[in-house]
mmCIF file of the C-alpha atoms, coordinates in Angstrom:
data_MODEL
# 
_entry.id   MODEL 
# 
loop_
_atom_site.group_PDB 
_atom_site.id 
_atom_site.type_symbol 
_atom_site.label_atom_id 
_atom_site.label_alt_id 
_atom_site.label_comp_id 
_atom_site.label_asym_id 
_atom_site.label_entity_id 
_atom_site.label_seq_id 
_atom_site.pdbx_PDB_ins_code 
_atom_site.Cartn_x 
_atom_site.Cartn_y 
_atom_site.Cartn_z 
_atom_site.occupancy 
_atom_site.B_iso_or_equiv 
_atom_site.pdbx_formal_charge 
_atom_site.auth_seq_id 
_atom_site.auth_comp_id 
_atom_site.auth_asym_id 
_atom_site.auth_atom_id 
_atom_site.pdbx_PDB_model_num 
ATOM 1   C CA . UNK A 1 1   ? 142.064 142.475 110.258 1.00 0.00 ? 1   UNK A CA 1 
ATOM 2   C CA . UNK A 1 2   ? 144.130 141.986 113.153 1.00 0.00 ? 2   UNK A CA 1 
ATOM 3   C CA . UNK A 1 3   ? 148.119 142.255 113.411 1.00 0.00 ? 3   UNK A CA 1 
ATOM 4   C CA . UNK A 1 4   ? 150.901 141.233 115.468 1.00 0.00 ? 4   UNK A CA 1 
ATOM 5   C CA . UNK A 1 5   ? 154.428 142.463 114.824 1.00 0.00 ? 5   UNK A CA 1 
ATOM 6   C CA . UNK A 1 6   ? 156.130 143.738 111.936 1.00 0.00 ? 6   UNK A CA 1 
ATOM 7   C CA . UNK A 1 7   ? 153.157 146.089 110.891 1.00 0.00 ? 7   UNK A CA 1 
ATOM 8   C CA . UNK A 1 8   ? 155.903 147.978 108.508 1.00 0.00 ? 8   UNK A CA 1 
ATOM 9   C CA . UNK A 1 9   ? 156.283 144.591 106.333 1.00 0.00 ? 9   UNK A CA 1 
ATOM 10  C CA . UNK A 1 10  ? 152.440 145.589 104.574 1.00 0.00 ? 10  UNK A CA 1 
ATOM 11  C CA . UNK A 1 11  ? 153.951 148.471 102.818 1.00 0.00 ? 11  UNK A CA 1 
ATOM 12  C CA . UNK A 1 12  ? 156.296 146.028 101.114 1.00 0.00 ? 12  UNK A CA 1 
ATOM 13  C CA . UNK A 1 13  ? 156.240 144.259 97.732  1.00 0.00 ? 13  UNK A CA 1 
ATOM 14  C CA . UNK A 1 14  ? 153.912 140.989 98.812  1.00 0.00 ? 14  UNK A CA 1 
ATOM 15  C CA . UNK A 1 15  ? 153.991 137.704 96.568  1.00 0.00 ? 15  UNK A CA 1 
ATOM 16  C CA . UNK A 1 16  ? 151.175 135.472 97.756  1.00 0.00 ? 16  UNK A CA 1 
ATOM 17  C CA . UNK A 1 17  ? 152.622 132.018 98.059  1.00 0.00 ? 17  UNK A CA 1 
ATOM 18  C CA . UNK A 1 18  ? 150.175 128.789 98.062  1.00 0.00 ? 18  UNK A CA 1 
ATOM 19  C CA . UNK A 1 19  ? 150.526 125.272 98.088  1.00 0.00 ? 19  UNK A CA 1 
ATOM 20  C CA . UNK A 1 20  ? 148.127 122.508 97.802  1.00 0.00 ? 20  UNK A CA 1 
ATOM 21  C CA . UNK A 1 21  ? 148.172 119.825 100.969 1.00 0.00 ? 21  UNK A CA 1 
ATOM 22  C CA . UNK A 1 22  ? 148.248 117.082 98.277  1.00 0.00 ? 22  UNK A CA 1 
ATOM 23  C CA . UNK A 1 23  ? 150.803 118.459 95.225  1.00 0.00 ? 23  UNK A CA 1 
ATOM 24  C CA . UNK A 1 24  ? 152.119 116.578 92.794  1.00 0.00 ? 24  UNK A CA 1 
ATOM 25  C CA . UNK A 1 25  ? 155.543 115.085 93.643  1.00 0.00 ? 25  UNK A CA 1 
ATOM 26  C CA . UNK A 1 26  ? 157.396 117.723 91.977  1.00 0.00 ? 26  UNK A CA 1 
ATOM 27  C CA . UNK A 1 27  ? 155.645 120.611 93.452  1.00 0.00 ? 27  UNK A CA 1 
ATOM 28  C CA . UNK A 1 28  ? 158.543 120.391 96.505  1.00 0.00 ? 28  UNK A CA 1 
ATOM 29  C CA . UNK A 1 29  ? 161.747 120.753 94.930  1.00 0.00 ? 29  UNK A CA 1 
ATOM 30  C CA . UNK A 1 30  ? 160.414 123.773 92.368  1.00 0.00 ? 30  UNK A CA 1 
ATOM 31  C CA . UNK A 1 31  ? 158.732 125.532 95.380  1.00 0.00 ? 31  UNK A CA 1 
ATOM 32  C CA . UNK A 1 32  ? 162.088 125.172 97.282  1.00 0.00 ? 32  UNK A CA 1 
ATOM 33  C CA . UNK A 1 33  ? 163.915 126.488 94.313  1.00 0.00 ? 33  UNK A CA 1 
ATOM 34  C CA . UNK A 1 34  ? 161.857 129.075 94.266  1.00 0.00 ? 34  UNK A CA 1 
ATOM 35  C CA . UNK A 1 35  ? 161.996 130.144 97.817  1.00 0.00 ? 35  UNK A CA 1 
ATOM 36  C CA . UNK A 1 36  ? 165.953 130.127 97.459  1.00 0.00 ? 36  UNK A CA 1 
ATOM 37  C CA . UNK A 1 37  ? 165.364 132.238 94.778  1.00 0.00 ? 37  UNK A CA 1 
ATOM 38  C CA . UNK A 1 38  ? 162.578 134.968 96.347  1.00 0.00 ? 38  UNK A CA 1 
ATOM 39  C CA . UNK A 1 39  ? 164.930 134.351 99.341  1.00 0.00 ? 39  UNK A CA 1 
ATOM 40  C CA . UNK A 1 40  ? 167.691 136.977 97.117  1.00 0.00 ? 40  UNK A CA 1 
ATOM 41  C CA . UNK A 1 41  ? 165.102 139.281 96.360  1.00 0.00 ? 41  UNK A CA 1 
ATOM 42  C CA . UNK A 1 42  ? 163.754 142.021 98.902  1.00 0.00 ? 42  UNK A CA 1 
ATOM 43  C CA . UNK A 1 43  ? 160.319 140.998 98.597  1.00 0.00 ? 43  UNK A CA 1 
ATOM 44  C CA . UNK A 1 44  ? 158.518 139.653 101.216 1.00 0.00 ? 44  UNK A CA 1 
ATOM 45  C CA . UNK A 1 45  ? 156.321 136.446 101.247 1.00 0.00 ? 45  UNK A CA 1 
ATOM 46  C CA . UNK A 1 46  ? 152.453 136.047 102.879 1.00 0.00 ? 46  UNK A CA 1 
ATOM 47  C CA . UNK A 1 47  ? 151.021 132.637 102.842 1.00 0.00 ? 47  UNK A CA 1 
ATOM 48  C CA . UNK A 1 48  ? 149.248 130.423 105.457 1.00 0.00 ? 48  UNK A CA 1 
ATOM 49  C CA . UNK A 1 49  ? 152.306 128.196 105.703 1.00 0.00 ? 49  UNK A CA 1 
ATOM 50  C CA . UNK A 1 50  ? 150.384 125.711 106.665 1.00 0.00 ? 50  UNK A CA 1 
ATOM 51  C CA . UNK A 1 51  ? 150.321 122.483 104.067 1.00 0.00 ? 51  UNK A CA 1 
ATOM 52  C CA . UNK A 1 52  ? 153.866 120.451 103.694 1.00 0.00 ? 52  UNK A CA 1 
ATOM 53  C CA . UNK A 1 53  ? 155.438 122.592 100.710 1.00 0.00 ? 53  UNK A CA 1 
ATOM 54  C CA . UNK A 1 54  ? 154.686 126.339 102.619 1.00 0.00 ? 54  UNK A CA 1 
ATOM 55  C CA . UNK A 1 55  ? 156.574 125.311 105.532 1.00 0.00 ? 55  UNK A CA 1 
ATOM 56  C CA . UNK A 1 56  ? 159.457 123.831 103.956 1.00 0.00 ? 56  UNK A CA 1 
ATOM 57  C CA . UNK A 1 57  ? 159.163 127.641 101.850 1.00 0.00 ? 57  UNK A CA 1 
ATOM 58  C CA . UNK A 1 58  ? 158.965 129.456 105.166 1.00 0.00 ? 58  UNK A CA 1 
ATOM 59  C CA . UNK A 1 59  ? 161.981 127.479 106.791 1.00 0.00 ? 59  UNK A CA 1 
ATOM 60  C CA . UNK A 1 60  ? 163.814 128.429 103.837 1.00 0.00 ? 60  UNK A CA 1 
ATOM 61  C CA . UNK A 1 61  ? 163.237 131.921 104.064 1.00 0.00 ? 61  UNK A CA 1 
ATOM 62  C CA . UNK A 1 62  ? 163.584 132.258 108.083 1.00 0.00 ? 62  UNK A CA 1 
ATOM 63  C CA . UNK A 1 63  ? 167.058 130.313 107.481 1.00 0.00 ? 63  UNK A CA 1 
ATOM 64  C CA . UNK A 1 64  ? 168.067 133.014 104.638 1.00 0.00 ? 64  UNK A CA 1 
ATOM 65  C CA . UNK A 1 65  ? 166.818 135.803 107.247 1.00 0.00 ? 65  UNK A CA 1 
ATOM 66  C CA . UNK A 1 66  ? 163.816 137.051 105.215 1.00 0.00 ? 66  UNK A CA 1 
ATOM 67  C CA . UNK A 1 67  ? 160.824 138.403 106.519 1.00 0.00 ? 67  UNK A CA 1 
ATOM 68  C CA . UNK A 1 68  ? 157.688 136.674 105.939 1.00 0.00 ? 68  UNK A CA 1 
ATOM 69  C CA . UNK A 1 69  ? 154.025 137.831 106.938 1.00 0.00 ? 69  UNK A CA 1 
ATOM 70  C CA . UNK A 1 70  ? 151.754 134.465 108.398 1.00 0.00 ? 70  UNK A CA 1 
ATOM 71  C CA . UNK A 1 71  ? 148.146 135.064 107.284 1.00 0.00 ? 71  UNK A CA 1 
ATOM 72  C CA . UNK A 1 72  ? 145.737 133.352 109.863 1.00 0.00 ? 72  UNK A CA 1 
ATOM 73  C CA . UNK A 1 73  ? 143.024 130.925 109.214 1.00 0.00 ? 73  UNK A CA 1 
ATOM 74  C CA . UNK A 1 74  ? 142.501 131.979 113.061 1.00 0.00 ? 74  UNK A CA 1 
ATOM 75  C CA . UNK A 1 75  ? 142.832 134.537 115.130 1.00 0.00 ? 75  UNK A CA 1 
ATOM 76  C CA . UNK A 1 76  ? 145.548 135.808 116.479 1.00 0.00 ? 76  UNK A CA 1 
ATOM 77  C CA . UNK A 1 77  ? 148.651 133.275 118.139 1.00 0.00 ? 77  UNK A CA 1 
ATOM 78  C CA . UNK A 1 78  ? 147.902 133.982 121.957 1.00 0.00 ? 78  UNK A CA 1 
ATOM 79  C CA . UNK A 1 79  ? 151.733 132.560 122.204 1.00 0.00 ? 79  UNK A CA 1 
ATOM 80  C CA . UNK A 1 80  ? 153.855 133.043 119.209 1.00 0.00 ? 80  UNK A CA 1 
ATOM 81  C CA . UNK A 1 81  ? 154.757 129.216 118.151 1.00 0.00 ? 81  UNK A CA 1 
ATOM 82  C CA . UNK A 1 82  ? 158.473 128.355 119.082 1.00 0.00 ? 82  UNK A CA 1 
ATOM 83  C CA . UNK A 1 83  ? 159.842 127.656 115.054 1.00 0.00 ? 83  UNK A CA 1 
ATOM 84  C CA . UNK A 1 84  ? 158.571 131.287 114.406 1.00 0.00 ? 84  UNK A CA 1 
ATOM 85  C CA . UNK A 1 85  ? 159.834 132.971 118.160 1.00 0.00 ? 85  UNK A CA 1 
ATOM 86  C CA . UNK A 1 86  ? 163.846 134.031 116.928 1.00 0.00 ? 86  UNK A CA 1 
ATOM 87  C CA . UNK A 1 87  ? 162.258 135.564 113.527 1.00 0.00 ? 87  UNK A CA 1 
ATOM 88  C CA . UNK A 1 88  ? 159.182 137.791 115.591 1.00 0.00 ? 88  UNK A CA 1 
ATOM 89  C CA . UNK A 1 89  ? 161.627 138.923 117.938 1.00 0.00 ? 89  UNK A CA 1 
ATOM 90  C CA . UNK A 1 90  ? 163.661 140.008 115.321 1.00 0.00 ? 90  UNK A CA 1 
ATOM 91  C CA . UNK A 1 91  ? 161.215 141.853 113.898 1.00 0.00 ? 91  UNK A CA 1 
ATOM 92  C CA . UNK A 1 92  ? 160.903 139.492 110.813 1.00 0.00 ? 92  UNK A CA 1 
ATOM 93  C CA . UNK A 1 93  ? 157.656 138.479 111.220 1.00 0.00 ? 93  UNK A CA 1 
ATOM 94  C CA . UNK A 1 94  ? 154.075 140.296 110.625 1.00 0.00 ? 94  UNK A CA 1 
ATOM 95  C CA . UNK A 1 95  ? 150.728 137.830 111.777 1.00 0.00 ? 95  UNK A CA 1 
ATOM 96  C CA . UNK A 1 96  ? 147.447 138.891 110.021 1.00 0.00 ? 96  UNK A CA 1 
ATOM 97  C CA . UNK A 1 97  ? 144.209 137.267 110.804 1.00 0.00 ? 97  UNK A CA 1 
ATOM 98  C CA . UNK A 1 98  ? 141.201 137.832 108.827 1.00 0.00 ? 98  UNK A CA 1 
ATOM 99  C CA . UNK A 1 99  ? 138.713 135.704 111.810 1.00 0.00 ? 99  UNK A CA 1 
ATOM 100 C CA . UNK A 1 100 ? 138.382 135.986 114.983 1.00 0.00 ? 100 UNK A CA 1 
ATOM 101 C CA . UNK A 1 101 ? 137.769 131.950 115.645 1.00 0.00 ? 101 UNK A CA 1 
ATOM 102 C CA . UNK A 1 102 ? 140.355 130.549 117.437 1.00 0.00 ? 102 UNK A CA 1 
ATOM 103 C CA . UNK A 1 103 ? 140.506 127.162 115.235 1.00 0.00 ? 103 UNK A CA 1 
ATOM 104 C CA . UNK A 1 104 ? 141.124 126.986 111.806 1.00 0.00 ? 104 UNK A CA 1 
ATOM 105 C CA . UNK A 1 105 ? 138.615 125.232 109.371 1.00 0.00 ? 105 UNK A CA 1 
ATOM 106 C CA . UNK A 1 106 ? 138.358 124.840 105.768 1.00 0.00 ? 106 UNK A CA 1 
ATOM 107 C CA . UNK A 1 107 ? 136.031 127.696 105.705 1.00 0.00 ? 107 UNK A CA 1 
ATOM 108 C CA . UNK A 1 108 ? 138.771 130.390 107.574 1.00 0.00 ? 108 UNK A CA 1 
ATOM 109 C CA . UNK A 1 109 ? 141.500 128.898 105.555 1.00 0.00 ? 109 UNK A CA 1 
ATOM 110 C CA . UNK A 1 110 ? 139.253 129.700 102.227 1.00 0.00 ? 110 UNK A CA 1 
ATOM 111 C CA . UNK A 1 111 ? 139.157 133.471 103.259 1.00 0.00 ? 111 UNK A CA 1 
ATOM 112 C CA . UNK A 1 112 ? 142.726 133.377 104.512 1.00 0.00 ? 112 UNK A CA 1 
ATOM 113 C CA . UNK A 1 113 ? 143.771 133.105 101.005 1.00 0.00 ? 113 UNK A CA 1 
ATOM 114 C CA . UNK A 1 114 ? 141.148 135.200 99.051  1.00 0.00 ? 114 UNK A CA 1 
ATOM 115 C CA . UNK A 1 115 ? 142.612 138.129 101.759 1.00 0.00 ? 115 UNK A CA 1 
ATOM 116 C CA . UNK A 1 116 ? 146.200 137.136 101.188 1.00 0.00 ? 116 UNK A CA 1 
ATOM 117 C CA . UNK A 1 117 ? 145.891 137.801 97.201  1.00 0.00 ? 117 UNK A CA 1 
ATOM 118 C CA . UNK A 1 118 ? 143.753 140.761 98.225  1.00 0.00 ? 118 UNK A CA 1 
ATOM 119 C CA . UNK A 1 119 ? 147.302 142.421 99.958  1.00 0.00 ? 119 UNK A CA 1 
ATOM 120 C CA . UNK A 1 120 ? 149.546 140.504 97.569  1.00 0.00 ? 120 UNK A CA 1 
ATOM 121 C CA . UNK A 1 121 ? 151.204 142.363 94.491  1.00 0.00 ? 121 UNK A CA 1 
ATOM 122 C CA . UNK A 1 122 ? 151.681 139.283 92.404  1.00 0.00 ? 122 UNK A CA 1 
ATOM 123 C CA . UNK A 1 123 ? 150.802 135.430 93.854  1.00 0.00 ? 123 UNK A CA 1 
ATOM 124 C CA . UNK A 1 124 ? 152.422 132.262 93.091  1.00 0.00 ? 124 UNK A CA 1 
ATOM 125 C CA . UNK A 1 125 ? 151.292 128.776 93.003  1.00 0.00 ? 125 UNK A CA 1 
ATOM 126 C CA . UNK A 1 126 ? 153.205 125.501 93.515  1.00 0.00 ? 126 UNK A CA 1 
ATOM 127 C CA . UNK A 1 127 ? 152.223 123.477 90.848  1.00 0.00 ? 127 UNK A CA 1 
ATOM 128 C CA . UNK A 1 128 ? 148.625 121.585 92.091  1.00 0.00 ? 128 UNK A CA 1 
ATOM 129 C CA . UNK A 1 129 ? 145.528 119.053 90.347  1.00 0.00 ? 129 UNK A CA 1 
ATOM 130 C CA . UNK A 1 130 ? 142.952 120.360 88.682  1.00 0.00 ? 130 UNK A CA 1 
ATOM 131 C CA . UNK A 1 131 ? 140.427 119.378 91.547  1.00 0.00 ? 131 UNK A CA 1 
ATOM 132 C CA . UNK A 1 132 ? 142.185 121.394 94.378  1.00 0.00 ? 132 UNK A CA 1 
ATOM 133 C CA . UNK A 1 133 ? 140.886 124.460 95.833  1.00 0.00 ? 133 UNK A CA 1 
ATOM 134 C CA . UNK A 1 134 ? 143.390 126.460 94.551  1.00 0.00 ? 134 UNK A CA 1 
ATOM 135 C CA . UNK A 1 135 ? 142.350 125.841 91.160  1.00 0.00 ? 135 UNK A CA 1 
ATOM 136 C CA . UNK A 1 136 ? 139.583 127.994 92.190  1.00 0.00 ? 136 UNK A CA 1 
ATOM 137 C CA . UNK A 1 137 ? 141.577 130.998 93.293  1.00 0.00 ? 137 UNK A CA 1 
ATOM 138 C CA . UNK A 1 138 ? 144.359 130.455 90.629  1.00 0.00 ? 138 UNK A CA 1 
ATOM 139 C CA . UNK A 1 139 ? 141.436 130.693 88.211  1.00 0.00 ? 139 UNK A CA 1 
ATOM 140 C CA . UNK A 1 140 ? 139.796 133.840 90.081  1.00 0.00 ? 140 UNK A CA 1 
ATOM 141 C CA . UNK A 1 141 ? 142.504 135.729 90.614  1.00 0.00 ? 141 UNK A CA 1 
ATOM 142 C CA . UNK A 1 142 ? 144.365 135.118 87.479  1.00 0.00 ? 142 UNK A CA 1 
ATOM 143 C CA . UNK A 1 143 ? 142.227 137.561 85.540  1.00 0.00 ? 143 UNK A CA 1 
ATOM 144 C CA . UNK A 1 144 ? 143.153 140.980 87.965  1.00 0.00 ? 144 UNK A CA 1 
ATOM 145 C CA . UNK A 1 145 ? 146.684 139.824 89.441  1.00 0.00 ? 145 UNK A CA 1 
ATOM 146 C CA . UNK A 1 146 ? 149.986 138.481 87.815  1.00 0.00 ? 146 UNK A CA 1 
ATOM 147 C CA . UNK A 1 147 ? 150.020 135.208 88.676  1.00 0.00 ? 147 UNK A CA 1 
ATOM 148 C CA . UNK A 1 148 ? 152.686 132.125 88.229  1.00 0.00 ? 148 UNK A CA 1 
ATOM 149 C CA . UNK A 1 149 ? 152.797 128.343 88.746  1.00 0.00 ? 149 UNK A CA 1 
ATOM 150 C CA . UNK A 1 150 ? 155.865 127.190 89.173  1.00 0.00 ? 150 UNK A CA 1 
ATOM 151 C CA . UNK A 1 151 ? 157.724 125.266 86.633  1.00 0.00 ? 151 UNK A CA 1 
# 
């Protein structure tokens, strides 16, 4: 596992955050509730922020000045992307990556998110179909940590 940045946000309570690229349409407005919500609390979020729904979550939470941890379907950012610059200088920002490829795939992103439950304390789920891949890992993971989908 490598890291970049806040190395200090790991020893922190960690809620898992996923989203499905193709959510139902209400799975926006509860995961933004949400994230206004977690955005109150002094726990910090790891996701991939990568599908629609997890970056409209992590612009919440950089706009509320929470710290967030970016788990990598890559390896590490060689230059930290502009949207996330203000937040790692600030110390706000932890980036783990789990592979040392330097493009995503479906394959990375799959062990992105088995490693970000793996670190997580509790994980939530914007609400997603049955045939996503995160039915998989809701279903997985459900059994050994508390797990939500949002309502």
């Amino acid at each position: 596992m490598d890291l970049s940045g806040n190395k200090e946000l790991l020893d922190r309570y960690l809620v898992a955050f996923f989203a499905s690229r193709t959510a139902p349409p209400e799975a926006l407005d509860l995961a933004k509730r949400w994230a206004h919500e977690i955005a109150q609390t002094d726990k910090i979020v790891i996701s991939g922020f990568h599908s629609p729904i997890e970056r409209a979550v992590l612009d919440i939470l950089l706009a509320n000045g929470c710290s967030v941890v970016v788990a990598l379907g890559r390896s590490l950012y060689r230059k930290i992307p502009t949207h996330l610059q203000a937040a790692y200088d600030s110390n706000r920002v932890l980036f783990v990556s789990f592979r040392d490829y330097s493009r995503p795939s479906f394959s990375n992103s799959q062990t992105r998110n088995w490693l970000a439950t793996n670190l997580a304390s509790e994980v939530v789920f914007a609400p997603f179909d049955n045939s996503s891949q995160l039915s998989t890992l809701h279903y997985t993971i459900s059994r050994s940590t508390p797990c939500t989908i949002l309502k």
